[in-house]
Structure formats: structure tokens, C-alpha cells
mmCIF file of the N, C-alpha and C atoms, coordinates in Angstrom:
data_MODEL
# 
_entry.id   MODEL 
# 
loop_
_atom_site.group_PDB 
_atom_site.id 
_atom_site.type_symbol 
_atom_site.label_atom_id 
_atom_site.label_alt_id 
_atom_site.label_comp_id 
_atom_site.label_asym_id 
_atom_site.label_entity_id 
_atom_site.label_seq_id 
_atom_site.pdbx_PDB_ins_code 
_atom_site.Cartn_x 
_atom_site.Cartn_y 
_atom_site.Cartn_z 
_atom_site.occupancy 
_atom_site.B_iso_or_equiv 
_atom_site.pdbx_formal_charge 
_atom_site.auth_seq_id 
_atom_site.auth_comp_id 
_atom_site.auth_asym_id 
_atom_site.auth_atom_id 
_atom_site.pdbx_PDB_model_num 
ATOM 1   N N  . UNK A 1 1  ? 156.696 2.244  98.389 1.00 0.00 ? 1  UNK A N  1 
ATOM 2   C CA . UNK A 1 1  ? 157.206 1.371  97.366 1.00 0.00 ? 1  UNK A CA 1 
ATOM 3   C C  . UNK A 1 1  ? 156.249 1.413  96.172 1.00 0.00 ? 1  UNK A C  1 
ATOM 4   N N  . UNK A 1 2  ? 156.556 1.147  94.979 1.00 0.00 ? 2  UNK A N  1 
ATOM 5   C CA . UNK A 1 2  ? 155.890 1.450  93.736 1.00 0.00 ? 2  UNK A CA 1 
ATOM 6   C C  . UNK A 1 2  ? 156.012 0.307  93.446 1.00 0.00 ? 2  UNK A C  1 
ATOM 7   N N  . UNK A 1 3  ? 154.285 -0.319 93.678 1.00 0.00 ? 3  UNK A N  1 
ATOM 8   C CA . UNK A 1 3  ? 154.165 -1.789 93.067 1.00 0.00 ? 3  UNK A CA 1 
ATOM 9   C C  . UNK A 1 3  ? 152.906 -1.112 91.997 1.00 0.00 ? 3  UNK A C  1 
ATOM 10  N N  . UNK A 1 4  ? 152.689 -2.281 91.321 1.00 0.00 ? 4  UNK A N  1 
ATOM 11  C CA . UNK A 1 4  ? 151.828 -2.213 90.184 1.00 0.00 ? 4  UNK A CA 1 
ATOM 12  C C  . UNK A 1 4  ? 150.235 -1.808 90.562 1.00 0.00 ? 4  UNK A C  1 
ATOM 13  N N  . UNK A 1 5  ? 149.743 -2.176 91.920 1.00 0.00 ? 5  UNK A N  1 
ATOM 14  C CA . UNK A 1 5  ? 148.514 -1.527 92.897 1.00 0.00 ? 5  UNK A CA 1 
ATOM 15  C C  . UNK A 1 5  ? 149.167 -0.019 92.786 1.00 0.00 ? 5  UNK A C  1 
ATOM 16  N N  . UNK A 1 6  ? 150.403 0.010  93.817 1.00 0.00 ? 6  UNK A N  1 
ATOM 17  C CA . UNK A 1 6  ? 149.614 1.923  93.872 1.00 0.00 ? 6  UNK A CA 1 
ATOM 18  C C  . UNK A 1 6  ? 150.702 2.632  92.467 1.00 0.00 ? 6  UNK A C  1 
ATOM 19  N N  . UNK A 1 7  ? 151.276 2.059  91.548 1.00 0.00 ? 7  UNK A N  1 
ATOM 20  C CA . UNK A 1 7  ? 150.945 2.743  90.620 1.00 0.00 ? 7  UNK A CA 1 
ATOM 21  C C  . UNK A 1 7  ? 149.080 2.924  89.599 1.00 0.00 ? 7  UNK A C  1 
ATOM 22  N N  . UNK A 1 8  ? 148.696 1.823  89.758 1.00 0.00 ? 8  UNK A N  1 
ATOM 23  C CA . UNK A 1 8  ? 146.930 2.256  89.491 1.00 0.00 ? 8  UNK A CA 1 
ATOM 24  C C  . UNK A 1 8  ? 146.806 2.870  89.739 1.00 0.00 ? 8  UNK A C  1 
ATOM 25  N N  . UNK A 1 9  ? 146.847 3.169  91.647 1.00 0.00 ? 9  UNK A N  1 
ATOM 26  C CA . UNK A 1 9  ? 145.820 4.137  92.111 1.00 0.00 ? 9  UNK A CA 1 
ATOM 27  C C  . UNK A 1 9  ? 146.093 5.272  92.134 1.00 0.00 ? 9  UNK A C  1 
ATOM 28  N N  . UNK A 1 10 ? 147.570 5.695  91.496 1.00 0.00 ? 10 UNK A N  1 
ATOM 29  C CA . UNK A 1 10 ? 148.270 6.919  91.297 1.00 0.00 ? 10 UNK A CA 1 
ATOM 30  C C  . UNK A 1 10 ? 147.668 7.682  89.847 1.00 0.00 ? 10 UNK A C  1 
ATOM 31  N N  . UNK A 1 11 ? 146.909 6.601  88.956 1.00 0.00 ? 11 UNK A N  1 
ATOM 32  C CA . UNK A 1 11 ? 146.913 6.518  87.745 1.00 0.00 ? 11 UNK A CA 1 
ATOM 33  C C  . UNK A 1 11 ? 145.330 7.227  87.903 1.00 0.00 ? 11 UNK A C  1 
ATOM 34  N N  . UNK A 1 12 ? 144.408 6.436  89.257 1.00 0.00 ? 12 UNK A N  1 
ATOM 35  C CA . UNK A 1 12 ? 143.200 6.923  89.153 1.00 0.00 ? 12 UNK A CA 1 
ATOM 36  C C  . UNK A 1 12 ? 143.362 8.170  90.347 1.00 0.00 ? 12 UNK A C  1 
ATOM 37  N N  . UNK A 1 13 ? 143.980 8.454  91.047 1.00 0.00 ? 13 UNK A N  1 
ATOM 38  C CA . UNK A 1 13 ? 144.707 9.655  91.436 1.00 0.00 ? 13 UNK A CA 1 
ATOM 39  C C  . UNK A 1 13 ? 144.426 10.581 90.525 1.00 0.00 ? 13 UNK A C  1 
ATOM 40  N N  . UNK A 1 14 ? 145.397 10.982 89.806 1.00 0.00 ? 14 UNK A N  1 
ATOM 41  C CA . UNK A 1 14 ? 145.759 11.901 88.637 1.00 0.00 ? 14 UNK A CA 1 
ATOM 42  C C  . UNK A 1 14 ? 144.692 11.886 87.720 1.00 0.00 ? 14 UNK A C  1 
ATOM 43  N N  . UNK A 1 15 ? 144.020 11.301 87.141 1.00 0.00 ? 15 UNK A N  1 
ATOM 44  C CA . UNK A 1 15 ? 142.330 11.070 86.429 1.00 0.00 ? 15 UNK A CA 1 
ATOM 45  C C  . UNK A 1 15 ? 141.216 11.701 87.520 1.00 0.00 ? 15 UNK A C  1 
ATOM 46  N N  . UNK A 1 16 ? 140.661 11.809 88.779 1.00 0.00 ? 16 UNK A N  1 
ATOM 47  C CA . UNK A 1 16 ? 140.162 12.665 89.710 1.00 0.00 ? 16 UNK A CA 1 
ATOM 48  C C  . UNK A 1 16 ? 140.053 13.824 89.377 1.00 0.00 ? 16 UNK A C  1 
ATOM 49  N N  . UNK A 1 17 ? 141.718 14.183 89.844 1.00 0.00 ? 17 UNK A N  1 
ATOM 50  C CA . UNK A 1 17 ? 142.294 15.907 90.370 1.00 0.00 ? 17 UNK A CA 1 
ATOM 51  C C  . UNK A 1 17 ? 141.917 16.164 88.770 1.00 0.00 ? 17 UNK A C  1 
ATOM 52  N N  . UNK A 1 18 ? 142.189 15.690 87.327 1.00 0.00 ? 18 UNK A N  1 
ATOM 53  C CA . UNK A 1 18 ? 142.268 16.146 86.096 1.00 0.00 ? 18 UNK A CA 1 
ATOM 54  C C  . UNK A 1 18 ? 140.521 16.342 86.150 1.00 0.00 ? 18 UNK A C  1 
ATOM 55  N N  . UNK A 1 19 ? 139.724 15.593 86.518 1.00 0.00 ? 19 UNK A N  1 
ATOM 56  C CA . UNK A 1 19 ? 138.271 15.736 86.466 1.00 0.00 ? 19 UNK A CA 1 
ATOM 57  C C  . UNK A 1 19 ? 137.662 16.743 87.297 1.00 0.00 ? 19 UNK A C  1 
ATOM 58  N N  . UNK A 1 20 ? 138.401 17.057 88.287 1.00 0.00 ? 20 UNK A N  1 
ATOM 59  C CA . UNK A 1 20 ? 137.841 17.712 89.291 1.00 0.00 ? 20 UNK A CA 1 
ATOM 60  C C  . UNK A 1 20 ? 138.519 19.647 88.793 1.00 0.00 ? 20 UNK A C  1 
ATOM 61  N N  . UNK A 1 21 ? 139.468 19.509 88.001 1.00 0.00 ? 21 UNK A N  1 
ATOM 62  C CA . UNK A 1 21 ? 140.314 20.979 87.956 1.00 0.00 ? 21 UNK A CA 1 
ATOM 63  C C  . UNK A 1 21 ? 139.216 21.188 86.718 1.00 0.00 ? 21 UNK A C  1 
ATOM 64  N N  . UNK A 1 22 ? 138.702 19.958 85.605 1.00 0.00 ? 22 UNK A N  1 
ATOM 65  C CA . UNK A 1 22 ? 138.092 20.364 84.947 1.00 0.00 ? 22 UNK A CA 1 
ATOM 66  C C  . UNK A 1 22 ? 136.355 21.057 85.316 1.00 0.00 ? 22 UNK A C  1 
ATOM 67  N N  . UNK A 1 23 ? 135.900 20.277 85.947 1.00 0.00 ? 23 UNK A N  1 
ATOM 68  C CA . UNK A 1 23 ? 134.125 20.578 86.608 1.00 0.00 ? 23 UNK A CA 1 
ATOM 69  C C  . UNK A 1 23 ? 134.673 21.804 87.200 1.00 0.00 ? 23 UNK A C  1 
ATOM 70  N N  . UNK A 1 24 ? 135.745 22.717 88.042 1.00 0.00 ? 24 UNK A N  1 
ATOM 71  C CA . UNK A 1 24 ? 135.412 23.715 88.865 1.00 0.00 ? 24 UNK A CA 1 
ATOM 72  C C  . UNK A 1 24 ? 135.913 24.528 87.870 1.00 0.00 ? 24 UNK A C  1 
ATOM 73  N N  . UNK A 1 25 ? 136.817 24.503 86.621 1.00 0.00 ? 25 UNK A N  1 
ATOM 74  C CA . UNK A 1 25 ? 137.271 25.211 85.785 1.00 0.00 ? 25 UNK A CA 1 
ATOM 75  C C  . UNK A 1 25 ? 136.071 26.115 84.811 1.00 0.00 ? 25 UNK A C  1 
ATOM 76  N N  . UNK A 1 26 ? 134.538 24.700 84.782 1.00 0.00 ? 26 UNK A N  1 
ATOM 77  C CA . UNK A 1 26 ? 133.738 24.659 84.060 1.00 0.00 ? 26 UNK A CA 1 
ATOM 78  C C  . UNK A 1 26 ? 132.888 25.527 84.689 1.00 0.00 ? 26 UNK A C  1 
ATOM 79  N N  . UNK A 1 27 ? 133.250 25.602 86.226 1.00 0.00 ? 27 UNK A N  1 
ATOM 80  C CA . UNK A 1 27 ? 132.139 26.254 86.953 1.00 0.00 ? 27 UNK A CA 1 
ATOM 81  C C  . UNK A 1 27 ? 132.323 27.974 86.802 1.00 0.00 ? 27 UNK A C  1 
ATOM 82  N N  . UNK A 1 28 ? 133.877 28.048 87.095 1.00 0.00 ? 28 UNK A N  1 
ATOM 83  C CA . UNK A 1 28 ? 134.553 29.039 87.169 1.00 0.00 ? 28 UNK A CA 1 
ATOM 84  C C  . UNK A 1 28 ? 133.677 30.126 86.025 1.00 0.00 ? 28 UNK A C  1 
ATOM 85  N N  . UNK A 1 29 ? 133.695 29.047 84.859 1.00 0.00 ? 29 UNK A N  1 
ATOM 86  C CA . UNK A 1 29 ? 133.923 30.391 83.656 1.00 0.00 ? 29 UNK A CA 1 
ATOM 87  C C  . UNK A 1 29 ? 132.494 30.764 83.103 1.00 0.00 ? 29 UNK A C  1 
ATOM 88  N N  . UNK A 1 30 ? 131.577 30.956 83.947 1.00 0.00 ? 30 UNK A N  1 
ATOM 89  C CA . UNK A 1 30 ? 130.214 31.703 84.154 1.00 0.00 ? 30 UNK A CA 1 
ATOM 90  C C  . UNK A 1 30 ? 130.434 32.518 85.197 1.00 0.00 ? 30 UNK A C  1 
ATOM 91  N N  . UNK A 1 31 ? 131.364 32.818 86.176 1.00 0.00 ? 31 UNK A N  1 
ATOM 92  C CA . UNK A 1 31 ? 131.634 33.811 87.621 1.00 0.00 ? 31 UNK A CA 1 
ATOM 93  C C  . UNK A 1 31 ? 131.515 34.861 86.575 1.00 0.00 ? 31 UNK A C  1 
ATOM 94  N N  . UNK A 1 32 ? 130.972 35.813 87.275 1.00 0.00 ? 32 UNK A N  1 
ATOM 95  C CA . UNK A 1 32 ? 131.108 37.469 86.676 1.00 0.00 ? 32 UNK A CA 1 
ATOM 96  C C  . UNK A 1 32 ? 132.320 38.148 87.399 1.00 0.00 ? 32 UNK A C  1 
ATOM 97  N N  . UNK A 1 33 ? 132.710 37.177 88.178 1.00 0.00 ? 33 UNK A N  1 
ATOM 98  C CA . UNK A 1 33 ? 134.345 38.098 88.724 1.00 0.00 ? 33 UNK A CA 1 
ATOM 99  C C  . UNK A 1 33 ? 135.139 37.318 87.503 1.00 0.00 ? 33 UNK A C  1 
ATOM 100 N N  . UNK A 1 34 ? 135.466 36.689 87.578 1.00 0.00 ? 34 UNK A N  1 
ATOM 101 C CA . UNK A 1 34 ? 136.467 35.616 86.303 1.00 0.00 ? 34 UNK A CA 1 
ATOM 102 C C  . UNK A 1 34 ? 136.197 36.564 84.950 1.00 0.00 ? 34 UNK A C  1 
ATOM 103 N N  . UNK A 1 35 ? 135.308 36.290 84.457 1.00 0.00 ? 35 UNK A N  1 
ATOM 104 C CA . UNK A 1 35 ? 134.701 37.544 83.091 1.00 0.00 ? 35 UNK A CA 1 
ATOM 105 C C  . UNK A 1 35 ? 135.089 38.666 83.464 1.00 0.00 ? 35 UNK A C  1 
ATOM 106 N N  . UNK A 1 36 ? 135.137 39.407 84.549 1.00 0.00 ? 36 UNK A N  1 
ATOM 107 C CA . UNK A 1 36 ? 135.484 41.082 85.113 1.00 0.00 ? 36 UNK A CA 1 
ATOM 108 C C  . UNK A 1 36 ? 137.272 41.063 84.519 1.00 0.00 ? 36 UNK A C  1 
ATOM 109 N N  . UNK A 1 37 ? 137.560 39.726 85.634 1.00 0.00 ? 37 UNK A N  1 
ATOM 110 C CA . UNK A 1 37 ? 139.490 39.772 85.697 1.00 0.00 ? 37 UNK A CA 1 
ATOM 111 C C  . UNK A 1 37 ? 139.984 39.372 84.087 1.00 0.00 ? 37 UNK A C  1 
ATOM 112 N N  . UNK A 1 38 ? 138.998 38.508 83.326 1.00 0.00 ? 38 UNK A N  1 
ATOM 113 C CA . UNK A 1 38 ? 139.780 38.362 81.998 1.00 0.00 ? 38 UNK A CA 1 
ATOM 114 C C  . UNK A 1 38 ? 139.744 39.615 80.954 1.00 0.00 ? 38 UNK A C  1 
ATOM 115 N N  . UNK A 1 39 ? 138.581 40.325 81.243 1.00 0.00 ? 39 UNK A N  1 
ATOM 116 C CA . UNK A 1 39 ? 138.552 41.717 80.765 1.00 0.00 ? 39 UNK A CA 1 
ATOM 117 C C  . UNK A 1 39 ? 139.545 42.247 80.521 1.00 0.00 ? 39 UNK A C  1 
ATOM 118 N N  . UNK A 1 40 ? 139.669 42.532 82.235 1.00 0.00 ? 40 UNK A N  1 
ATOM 119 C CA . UNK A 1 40 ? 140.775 43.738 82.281 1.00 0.00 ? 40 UNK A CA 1 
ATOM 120 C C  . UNK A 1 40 ? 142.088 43.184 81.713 1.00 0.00 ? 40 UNK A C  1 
ATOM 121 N N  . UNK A 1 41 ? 142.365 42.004 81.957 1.00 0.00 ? 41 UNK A N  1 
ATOM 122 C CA . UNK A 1 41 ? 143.661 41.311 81.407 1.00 0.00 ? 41 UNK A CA 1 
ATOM 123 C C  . UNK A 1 41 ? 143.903 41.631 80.127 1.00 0.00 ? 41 UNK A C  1 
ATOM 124 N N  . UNK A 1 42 ? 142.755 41.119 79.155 1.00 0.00 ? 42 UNK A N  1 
ATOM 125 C CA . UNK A 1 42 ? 142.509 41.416 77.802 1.00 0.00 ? 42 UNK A CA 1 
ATOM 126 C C  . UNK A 1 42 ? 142.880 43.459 77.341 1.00 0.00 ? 42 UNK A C  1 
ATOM 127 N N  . UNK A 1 43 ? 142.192 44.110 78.184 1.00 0.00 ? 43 UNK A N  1 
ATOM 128 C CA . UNK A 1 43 ? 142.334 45.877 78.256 1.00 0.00 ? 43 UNK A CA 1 
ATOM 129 C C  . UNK A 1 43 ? 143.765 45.915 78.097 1.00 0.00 ? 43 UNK A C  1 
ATOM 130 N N  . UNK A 1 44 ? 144.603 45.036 79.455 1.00 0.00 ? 44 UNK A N  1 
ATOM 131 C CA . UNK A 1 44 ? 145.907 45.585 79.619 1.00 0.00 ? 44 UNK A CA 1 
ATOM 132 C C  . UNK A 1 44 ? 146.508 45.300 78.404 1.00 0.00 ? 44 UNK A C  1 
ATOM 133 N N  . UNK A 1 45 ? 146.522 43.959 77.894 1.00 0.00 ? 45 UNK A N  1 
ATOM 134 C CA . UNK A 1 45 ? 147.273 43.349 77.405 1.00 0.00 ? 45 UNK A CA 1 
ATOM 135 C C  . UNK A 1 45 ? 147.397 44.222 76.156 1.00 0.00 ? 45 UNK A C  1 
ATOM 136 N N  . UNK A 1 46 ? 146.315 44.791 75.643 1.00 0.00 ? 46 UNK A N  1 
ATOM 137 C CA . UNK A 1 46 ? 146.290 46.064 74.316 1.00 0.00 ? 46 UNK A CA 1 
ATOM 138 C C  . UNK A 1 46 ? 146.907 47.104 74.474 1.00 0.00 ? 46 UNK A C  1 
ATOM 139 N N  . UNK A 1 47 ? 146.879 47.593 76.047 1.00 0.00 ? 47 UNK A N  1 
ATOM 140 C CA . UNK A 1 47 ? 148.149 48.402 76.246 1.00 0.00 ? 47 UNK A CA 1 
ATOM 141 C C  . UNK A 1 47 ? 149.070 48.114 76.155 1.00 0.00 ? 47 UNK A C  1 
ATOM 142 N N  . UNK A 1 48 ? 150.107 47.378 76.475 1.00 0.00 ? 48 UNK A N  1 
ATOM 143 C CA . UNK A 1 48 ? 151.524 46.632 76.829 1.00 0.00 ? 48 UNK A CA 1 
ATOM 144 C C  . UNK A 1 48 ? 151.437 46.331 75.308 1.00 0.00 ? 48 UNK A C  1 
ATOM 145 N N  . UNK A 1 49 ? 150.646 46.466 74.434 1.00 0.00 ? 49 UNK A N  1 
ATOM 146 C CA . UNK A 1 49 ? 151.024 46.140 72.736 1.00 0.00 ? 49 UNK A CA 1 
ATOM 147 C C  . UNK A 1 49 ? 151.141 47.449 71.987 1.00 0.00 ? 49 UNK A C  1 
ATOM 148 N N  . UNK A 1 50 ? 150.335 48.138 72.428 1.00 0.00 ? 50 UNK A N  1 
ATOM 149 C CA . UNK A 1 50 ? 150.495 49.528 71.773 1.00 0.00 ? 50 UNK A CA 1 
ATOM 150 C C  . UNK A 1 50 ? 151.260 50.074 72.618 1.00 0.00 ? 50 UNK A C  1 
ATOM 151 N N  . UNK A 1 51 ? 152.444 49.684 73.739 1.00 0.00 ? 51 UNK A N  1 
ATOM 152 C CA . UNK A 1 51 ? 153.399 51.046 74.371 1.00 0.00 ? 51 UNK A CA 1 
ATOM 153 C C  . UNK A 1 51 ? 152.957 51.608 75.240 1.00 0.00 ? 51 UNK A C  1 
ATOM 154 N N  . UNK A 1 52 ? 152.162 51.222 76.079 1.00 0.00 ? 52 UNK A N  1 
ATOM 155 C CA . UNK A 1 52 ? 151.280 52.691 76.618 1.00 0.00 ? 52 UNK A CA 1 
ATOM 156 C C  . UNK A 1 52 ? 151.195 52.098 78.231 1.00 0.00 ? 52 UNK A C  1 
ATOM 157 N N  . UNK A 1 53 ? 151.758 50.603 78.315 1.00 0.00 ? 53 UNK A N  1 
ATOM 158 C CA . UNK A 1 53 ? 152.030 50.105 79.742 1.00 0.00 ? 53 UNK A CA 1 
ATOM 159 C C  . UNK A 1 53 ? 152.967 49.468 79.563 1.00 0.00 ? 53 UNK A C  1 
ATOM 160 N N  . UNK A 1 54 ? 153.655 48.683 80.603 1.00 0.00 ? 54 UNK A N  1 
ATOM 161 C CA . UNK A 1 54 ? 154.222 47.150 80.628 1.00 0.00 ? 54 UNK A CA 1 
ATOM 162 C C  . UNK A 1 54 ? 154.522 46.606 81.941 1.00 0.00 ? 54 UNK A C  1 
ATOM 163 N N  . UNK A 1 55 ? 154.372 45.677 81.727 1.00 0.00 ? 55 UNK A N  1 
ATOM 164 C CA . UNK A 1 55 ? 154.646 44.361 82.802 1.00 0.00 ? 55 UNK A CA 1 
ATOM 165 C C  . UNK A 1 55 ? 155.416 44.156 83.948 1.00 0.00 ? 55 UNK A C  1 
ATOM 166 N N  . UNK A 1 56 ? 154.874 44.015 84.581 1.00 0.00 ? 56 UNK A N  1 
ATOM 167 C CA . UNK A 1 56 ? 155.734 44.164 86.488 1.00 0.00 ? 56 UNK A CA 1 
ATOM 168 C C  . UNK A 1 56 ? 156.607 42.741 85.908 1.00 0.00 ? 56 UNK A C  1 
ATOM 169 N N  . UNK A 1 57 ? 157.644 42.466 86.285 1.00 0.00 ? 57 UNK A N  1 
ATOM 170 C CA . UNK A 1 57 ? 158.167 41.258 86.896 1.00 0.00 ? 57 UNK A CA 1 
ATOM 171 C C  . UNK A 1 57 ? 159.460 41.098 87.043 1.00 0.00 ? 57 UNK A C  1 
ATOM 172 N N  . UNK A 1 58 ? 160.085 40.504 86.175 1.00 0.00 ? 58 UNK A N  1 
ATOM 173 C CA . UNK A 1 58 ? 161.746 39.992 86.123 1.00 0.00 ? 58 UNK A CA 1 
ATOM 174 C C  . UNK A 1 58 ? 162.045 40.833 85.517 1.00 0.00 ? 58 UNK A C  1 
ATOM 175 N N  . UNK A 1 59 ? 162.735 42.241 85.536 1.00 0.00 ? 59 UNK A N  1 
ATOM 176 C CA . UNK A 1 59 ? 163.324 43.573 85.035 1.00 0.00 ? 59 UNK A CA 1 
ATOM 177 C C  . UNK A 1 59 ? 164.562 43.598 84.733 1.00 0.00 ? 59 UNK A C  1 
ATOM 178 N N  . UNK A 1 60 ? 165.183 42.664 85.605 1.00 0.00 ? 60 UNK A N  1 
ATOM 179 C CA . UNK A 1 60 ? 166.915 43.047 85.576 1.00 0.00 ? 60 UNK A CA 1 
ATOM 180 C C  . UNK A 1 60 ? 167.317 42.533 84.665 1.00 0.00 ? 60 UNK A C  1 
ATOM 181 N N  . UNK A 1 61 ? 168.242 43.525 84.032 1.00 0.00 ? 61 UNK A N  1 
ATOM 182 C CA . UNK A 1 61 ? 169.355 43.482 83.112 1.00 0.00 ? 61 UNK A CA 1 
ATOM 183 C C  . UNK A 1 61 ? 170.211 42.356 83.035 1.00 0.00 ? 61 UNK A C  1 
ATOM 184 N N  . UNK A 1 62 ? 169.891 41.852 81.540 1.00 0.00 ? 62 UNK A N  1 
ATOM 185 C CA . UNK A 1 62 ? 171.048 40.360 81.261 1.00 0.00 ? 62 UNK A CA 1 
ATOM 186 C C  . UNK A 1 62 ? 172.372 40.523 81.367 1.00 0.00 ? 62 UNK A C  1 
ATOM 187 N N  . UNK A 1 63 ? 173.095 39.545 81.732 1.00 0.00 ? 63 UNK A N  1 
ATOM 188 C CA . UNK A 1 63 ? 174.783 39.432 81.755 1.00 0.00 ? 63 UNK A CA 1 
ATOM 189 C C  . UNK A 1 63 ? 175.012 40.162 80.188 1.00 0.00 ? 63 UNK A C  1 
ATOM 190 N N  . UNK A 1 64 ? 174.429 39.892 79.161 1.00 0.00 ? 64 UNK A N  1 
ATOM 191 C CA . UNK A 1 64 ? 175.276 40.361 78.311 1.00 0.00 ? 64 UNK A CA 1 
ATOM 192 C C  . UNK A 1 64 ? 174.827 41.981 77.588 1.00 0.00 ? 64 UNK A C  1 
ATOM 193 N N  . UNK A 1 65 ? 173.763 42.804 78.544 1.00 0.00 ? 65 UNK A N  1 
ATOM 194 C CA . UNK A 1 65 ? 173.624 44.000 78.709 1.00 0.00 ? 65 UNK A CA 1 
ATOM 195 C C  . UNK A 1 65 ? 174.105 44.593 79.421 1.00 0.00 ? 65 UNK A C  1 
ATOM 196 N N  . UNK A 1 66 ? 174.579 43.939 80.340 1.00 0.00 ? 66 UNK A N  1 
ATOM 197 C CA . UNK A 1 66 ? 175.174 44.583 81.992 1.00 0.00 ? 66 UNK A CA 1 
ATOM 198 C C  . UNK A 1 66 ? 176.505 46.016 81.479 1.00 0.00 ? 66 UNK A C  1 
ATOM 199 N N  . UNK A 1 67 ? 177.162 45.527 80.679 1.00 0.00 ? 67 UNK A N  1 
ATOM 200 C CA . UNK A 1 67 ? 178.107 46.846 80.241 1.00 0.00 ? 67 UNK A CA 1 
ATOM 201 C C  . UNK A 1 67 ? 176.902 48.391 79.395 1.00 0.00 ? 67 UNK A C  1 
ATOM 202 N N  . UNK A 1 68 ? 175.869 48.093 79.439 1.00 0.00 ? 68 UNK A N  1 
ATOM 203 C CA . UNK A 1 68 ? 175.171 49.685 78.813 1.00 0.00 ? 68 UNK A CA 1 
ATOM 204 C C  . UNK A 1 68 ? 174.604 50.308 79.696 1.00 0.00 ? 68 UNK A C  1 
ATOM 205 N N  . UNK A 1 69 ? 174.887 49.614 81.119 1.00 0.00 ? 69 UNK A N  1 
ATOM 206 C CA . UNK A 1 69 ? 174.310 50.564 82.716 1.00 0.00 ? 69 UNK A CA 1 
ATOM 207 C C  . UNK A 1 69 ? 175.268 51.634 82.761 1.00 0.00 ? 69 UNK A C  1 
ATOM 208 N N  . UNK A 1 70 ? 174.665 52.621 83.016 1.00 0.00 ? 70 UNK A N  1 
ATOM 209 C CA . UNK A 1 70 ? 175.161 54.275 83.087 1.00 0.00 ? 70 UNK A CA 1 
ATOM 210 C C  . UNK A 1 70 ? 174.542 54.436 84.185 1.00 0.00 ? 70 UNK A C  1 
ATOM 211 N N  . UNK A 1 71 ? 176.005 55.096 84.943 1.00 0.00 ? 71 UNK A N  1 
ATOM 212 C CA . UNK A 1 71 ? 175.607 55.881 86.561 1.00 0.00 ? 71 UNK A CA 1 
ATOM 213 C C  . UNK A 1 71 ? 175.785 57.401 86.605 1.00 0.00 ? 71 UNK A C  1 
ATOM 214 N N  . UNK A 1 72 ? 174.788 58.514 86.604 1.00 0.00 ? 72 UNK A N  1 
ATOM 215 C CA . UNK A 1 72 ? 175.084 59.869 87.285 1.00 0.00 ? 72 UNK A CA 1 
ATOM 216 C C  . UNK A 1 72 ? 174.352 60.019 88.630 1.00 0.00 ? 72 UNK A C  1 
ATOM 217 N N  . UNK A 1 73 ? 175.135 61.051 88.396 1.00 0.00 ? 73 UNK A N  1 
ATOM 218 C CA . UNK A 1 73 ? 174.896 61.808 90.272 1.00 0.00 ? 73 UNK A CA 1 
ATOM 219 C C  . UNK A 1 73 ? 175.155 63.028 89.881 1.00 0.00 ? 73 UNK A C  1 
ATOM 220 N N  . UNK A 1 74 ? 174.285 63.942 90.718 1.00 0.00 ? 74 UNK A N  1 
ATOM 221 C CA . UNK A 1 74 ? 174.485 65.033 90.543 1.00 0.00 ? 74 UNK A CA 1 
ATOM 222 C C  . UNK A 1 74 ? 174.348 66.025 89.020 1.00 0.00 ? 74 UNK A C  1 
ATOM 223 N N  . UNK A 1 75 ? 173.644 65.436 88.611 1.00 0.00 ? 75 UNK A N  1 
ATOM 224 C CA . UNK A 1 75 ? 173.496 65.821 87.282 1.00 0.00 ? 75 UNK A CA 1 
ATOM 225 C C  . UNK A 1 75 ? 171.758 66.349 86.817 1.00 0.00 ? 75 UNK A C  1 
ATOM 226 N N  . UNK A 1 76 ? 172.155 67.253 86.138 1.00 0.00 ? 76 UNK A N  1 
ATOM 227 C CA . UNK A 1 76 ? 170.891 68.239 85.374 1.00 0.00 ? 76 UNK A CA 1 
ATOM 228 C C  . UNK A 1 76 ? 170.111 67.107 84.348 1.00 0.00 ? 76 UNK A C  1 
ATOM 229 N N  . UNK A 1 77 ? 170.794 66.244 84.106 1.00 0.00 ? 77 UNK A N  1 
ATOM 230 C CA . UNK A 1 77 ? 170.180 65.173 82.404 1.00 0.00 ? 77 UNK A CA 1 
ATOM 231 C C  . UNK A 1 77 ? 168.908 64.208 83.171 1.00 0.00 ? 77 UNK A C  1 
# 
């Protein structure tokens, strides 16, 4: 039940976890692995701008592209 007590303590809940994501966030960003992974992120990301990679993820074709799918078989092209 949501009385005016544990909405507080929901209030100092959420003030914690926000303090606590911040101190390990703070800790985080002196790791020399964290600095390694934003690197490379940063590397890729200059590729995938200049053409030269791109991005794993949600690929498939929108409803309103779906008519420019072309099927062969058997074909030299």
C-alpha cells in the first residue's frame, strides 16, 4: 500500500541507487579497461561515419520498403 511513509522511503530509495550508480560510475572512469572499450567505440564510430563499417542490430527492412526486395536463384549477377 502507498502511504505517505513508504512513499519517503521510496523517495530515499531512489536518492541511494542515484548516489551509488554515481560513486561506482566515478570509480569506473579511471579503469584502463573502460578507457580501452571507449576507445575502440570512439575508432568504430569514425568508421561507421566514413562508410568503411556499420552496425550489427535491427536490419530488417520497413513495411514501407518491403516492395524493393528482389529474389534470384540461379543467377551469374
Amino acid at each position: 500500500m502507498y502511504t505517505q511513509e513508504n512513499l519517503f522511503n521510496m523517495g530515499n530509495l531512489e536518492q541511494s541507487l542515484l548516489e551509488t550508480l554515481e560513486n561506482e560510475a566515478k570509480k569506473l572512469s579511471d579503469d584502463p579497461k573502460v578507457k580501452e572499450f571507449a576507445k575502440a567505440d570512439k575508432d568504430f564510430t569514425e568508421l561507421v561515419n566514413k562508410g568503411l563499417a556499420s552496425r550489427r542490430g535491427y536490419n530488417l527492412m520497413s513495411v514501407d520498403n518491403i516492395h524493393l526486395r528482389r529474389f534470384s536463384f540461379n543467377s551469374s549477377h
